[in-house]
C-alpha positions as CSV (number, residue, x, y, z in Angstrom):
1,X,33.5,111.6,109.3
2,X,35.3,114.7,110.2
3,X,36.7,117.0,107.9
4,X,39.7,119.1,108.4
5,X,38.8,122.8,107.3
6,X,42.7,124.5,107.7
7,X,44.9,121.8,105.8
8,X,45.0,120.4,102.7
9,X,44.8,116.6,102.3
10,X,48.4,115.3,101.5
11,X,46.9,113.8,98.4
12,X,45.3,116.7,97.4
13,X,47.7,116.6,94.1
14,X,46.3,112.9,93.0
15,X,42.9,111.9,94.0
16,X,39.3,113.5,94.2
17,X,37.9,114.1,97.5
18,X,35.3,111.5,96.7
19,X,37.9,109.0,96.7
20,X,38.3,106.2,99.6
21,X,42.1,107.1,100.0
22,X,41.5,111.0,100.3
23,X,39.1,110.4,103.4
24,X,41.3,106.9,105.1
25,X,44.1,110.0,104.7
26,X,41.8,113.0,105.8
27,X,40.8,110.5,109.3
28,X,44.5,109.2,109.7
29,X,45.5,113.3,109.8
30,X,42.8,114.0,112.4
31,X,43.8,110.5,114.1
32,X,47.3,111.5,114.2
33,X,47.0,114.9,115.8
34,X,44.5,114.0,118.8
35,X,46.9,110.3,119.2
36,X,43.7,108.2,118.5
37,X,43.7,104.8,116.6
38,X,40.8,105.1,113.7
39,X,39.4,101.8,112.2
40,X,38.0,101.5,108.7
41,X,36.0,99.2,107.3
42,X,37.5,96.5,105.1
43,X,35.2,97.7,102.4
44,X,36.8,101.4,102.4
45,X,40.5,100.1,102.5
46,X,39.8,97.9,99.8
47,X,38.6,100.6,97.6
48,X,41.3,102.6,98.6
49,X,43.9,99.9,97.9
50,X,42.6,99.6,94.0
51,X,42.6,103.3,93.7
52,X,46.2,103.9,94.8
53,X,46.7,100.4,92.5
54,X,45.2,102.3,89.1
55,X,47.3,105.5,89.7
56,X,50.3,103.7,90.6
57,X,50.0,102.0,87.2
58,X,49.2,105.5,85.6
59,X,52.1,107.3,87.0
60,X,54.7,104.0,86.4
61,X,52.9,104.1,82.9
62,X,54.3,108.2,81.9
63,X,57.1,108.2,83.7
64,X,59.8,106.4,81.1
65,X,58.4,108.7,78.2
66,X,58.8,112.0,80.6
67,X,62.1,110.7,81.2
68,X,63.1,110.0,77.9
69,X,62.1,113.4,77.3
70,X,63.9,115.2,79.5
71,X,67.0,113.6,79.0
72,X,66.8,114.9,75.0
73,X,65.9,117.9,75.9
74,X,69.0,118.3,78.1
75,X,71.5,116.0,75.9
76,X,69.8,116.3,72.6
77,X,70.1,113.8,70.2
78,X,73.0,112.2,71.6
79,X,73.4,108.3,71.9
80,X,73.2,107.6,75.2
81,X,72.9,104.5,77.8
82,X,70.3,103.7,80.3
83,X,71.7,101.3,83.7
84,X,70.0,100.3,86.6
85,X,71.1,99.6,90.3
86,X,69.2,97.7,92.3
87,X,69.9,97.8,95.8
88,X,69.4,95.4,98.2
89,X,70.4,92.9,100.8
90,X,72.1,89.3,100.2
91,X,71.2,87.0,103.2
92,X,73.3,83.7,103.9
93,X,76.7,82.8,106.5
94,X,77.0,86.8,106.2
95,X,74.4,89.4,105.3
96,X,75.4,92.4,103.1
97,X,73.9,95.1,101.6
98,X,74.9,95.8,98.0
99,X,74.0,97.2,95.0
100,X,73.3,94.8,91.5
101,X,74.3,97.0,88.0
102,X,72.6,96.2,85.0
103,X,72.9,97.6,81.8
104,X,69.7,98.4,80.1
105,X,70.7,99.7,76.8
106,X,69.8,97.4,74.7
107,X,66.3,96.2,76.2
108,X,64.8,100.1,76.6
109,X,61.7,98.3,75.6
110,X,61.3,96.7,78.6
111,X,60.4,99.8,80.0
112,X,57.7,100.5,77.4
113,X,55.9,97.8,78.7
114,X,53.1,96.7,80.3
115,X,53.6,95.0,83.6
116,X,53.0,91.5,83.8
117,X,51.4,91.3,87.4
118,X,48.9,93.6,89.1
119,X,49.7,95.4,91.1
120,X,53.6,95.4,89.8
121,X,54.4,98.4,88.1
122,X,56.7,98.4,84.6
123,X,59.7,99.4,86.9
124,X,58.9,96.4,89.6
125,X,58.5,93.8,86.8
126,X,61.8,95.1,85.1
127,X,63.8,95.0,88.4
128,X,62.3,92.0,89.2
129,X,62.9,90.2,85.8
130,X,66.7,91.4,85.3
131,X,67.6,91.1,89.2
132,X,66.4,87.2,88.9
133,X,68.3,86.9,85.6
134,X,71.4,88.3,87.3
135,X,71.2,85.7,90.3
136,X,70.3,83.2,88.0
137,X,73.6,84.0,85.6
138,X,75.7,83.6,89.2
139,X,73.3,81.8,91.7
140,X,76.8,79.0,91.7
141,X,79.2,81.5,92.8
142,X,77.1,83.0,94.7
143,X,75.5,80.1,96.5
144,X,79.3,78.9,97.1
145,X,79.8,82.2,99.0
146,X,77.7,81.0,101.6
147,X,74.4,83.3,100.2
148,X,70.9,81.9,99.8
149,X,68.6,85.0,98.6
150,X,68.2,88.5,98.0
151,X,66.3,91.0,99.4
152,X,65.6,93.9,96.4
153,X,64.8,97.2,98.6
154,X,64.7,99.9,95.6
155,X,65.9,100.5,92.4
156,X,66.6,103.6,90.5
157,X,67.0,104.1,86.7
158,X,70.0,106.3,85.2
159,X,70.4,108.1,82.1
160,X,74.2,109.0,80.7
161,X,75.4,109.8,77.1
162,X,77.6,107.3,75.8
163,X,80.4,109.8,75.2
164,X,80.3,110.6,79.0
165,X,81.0,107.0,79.7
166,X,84.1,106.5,76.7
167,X,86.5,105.7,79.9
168,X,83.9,103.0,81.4
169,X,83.9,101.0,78.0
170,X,85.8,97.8,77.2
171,X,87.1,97.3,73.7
172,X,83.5,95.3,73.3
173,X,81.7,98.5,73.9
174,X,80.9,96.7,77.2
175,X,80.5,99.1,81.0
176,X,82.9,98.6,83.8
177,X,79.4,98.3,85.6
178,X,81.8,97.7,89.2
179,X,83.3,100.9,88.6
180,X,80.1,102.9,87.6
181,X,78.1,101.9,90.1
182,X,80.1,103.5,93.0
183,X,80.3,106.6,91.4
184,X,76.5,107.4,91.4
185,X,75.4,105.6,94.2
186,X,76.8,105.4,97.7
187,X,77.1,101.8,97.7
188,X,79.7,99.5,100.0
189,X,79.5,96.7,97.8
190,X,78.9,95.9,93.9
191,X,77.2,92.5,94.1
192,X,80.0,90.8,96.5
193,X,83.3,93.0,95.5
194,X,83.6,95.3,98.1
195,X,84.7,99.0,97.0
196,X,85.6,101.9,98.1
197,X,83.4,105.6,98.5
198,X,85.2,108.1,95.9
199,X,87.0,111.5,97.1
200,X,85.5,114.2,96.2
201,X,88.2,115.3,93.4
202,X,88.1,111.4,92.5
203,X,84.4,112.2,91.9
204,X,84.8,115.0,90.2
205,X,87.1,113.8,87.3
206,X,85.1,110.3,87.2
207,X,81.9,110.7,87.5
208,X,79.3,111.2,85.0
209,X,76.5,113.7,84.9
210,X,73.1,111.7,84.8
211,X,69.7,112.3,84.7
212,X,67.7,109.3,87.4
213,X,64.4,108.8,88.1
214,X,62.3,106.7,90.7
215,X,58.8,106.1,91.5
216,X,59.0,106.4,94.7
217,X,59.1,103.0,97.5
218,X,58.7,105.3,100.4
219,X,55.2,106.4,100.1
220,X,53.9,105.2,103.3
221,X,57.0,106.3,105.7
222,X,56.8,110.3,103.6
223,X,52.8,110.0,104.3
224,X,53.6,108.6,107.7
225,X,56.0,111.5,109.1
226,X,53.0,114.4,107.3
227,X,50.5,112.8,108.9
228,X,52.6,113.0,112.3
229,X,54.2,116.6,111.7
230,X,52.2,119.4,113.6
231,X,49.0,121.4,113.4
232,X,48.6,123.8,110.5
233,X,51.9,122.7,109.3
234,X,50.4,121.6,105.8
235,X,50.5,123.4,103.3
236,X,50.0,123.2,99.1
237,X,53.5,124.7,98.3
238,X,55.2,124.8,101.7
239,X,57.4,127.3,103.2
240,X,60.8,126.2,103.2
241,X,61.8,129.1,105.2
242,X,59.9,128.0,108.0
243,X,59.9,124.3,107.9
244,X,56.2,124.1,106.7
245,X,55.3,120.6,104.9
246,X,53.7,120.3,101.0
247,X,51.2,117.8,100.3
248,X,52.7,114.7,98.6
249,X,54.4,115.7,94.9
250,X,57.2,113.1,94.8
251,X,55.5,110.1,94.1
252,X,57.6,110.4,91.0
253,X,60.5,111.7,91.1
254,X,63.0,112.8,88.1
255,X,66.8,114.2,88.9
256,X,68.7,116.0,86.3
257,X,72.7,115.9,87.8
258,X,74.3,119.6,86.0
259,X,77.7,120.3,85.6
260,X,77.5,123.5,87.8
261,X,75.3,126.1,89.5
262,X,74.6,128.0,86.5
263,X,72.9,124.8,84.7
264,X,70.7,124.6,87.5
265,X,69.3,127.8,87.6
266,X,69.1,127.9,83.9
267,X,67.3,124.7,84.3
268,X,64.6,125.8,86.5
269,X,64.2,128.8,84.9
270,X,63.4,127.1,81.8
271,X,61.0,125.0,83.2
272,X,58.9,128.3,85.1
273,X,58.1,128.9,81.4
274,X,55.5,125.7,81.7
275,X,58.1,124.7,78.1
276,X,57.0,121.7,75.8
277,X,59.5,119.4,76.0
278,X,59.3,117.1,73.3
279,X,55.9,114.8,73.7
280,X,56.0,116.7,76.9
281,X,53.8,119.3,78.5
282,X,55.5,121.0,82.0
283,X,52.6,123.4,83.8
284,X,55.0,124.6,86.4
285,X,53.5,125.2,89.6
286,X,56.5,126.2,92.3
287,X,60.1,125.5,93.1
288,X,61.2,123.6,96.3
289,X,64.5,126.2,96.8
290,X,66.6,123.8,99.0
291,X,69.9,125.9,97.8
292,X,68.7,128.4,99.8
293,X,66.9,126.4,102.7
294,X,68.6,123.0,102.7
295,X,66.6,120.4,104.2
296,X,64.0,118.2,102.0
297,X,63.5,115.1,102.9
298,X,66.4,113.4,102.6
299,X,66.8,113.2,106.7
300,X,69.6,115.6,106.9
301,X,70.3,119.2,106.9
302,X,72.6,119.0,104.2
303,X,70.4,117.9,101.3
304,X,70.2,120.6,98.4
305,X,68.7,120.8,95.2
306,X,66.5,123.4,92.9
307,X,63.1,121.4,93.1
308,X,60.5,122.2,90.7
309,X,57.1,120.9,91.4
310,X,55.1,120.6,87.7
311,X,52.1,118.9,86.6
312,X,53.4,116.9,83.9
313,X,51.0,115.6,80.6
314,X,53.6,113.4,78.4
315,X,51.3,112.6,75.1
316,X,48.7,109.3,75.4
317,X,48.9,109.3,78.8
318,X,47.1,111.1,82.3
319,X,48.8,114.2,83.6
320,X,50.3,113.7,86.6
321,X,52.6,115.9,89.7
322,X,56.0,115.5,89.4
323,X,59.1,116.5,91.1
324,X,62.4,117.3,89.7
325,X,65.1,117.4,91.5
326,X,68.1,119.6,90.0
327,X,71.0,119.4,91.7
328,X,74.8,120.4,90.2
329,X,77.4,117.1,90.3
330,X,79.7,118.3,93.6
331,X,76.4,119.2,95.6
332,X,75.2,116.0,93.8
333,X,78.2,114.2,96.0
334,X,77.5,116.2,99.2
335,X,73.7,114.8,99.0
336,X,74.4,111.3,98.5
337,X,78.2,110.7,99.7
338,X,78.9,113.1,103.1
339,X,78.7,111.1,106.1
340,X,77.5,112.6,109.1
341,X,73.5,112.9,107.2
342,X,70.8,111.4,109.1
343,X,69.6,108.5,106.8
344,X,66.3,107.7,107.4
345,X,67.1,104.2,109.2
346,X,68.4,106.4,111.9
347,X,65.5,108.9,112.0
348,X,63.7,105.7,112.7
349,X,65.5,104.8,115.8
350,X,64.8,108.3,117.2
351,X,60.9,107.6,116.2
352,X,61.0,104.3,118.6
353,X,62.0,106.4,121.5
354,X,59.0,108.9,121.2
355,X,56.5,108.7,123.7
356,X,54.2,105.2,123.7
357,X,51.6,106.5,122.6
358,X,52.6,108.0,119.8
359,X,54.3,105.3,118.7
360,X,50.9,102.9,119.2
361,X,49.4,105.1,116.7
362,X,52.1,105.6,114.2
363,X,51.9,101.5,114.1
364,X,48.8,101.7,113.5
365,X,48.5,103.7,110.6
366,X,51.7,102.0,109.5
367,X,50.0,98.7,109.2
368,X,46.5,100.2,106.8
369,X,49.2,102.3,104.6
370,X,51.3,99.5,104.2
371,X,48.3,97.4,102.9
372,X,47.0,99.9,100.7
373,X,50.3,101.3,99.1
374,X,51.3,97.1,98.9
375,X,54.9,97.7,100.8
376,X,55.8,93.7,100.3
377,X,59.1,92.5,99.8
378,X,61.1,90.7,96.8
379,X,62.9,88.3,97.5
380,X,64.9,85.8,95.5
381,X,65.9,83.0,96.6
382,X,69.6,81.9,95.3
């Protein structure tokens, strides 16, 4: 097969180049720039499907104890409270796309775990487990409503001291989890209580600073656009300046949310000093400056954050690329809550109007990526 000599692969940063996925990925790059539809054999996606499988479950494994990490390093010692939102579509008389809360507190080691069903990953079994022990807790009410599953889309984990979130607490100790929720997500609805987006002063004297994490859903659209973008446009490292693309380093991705500027900057300039952060090694390998050239990958032009790429190795487990993402809290609101942003739904409907055949082979590829990265839905029914 054919070997590109000017460009890195785009997963240059997690497999060997004797791997199945790094030459399905060098082809689909060649494939992609001369509009051809290559085939592989079943034997060589399979391969590739298990390797993406074990790092999957590598990277899912590290990423809770990085996390854990860097939230001490930034919060110290301080008692704090982990929730996640799981967002998501209810389907019945009307469909609506909401967002479940659910406090995690007091079941962190959930997230220590090991995940019950290959391929699901710690996260996937967590979100799984709690989102169908949510809808079975309310599967009456809701099923009077007129709803008969849900779709789960992606979840994301949060991070916040517990002194941050005084105001949020009942006289139990228990979180206003309807009024959280709006404030660090954009989100029209809270289960089925509809709510509003927050001003930005409302945001700014409610919200709490945070630190999230993901590992990442949107694999195979993020390989999908690289593989698509234009000759010599890859890089290791990119140039923001002039639009060129990095090879993949956000298959995990960690967001620190600062009070200001200056805690940003201070922020990645700690981490340029490749620090030990508590079982954590950082080898710091670039910053992503999209302060200064906003962009990323967010869809619109608007996005900004300090990004530092780092190859992370968090005690008994692999090393691994990381991103993370530091952003102050009002550009924090800009990035998620100013409308006006392409979303990447809409960047989609620009993609069905290209030209037909580039859309035959962007299906194409689609389709093998989709199998090997295991895109399938969750559903619950209700």
């Amino acid at each position: 097969m054919a070997k590109l000599v000017h460009e890195p692969n785009l997963l240059h940063h997690y497999f060997d180049p004797t791997s199945a996925i790094y030459t399905i990925i060098e082809e689909m790059r060649q494939g992609c720039l001369h509009n051809e539809c290559r085939r592989f054999e079943v034997g060589l996606v399979n391969r590739a499907k298990k390797e993406v499988q074990i790092k999957n479950e590598s990277l899912d494994a590290s990423t809770y104890p990085f996390a854990q990490d860097l939230y001490h390093h930034l919060h110290g010692n301080k008692k704090g409270r982990v929730v996640m939102a799981v967002e998501g579509t209810f389907y019945g008389n009307n469909d609506i796309k909401s967002a479940i809360p659910v406090d995690l507190t007091k079941e962190l080691y959930l997230l220590f775990g090991k995940a019950r069903q290959v391929p699901t990953t710690i996260d996937d079994a967590v979100t799984l487990q709690k989102t169908g022990e949510f809808i079975d807790a309310h599967r009456g009410y809701l099923s009077q409503e007129g709803f008969n599953e849900f779709e789960i889309e992606r979840s994301k984990f949060f991070y916040f001291r517990e002194l941050d979130l005084e105001h949020f607490l009942d006289d139990e100790g228990k979180l206003d989890l309807k009024r959280l929720l709006p404030l660090i997500i954009p989100t029209n609805y809270v289960v089925l209580d509809q709510v509003a987006k927050p001003s930005l002063e409302e945001y700014m004297r409610l919200a709490p600073t945070h630190v999230s994490y993901r590992l990442k859903k949107s694999i195979v659209r993020k390989l999908l656009n690289k593989l698509c973008s234009s000759k010599g446009s890859i890089t290791i490292g990119g140039d923001y300046g002039n639009k060129k693309r990095d090879v993949l380093v956000d298959w995990v991705a960690h967001r620190p949310v600062l009070p200001n500027l200056d805690d940003v900057n201070n922020l990645e300039t700690f981490l340029r000093g490749s620090p030990k952060i508590g079982n954590s090694k950082v080898e710091y390998m670039y910053t992503k400056d999209y302060y200064e050239h906003p962009g990323g990958s967010g869809g619109g032009t608007e996005f900004k954050s300090k990004t530092v790429v780092a190859q992370v190795t968090t005690k008994g487990f692999e090393p691994c690329v990381r991103e993370i993402q530091i952003v102050d809290k009002k550009t924090y609101y800009g990035n998620e809550f100013t409308e006006g942003k392409e979303s990447h739904p809409e960047l989609e409907k620009k993609r069905k109007h290209a030209p037909r055949k580039i859309k035959t082979v962007r299906e194409h590829y689609v389709k093998i990526l989709e199998e090997i990265f295991v895109t399938g839905k969750d559903i619950i029914h209700i």
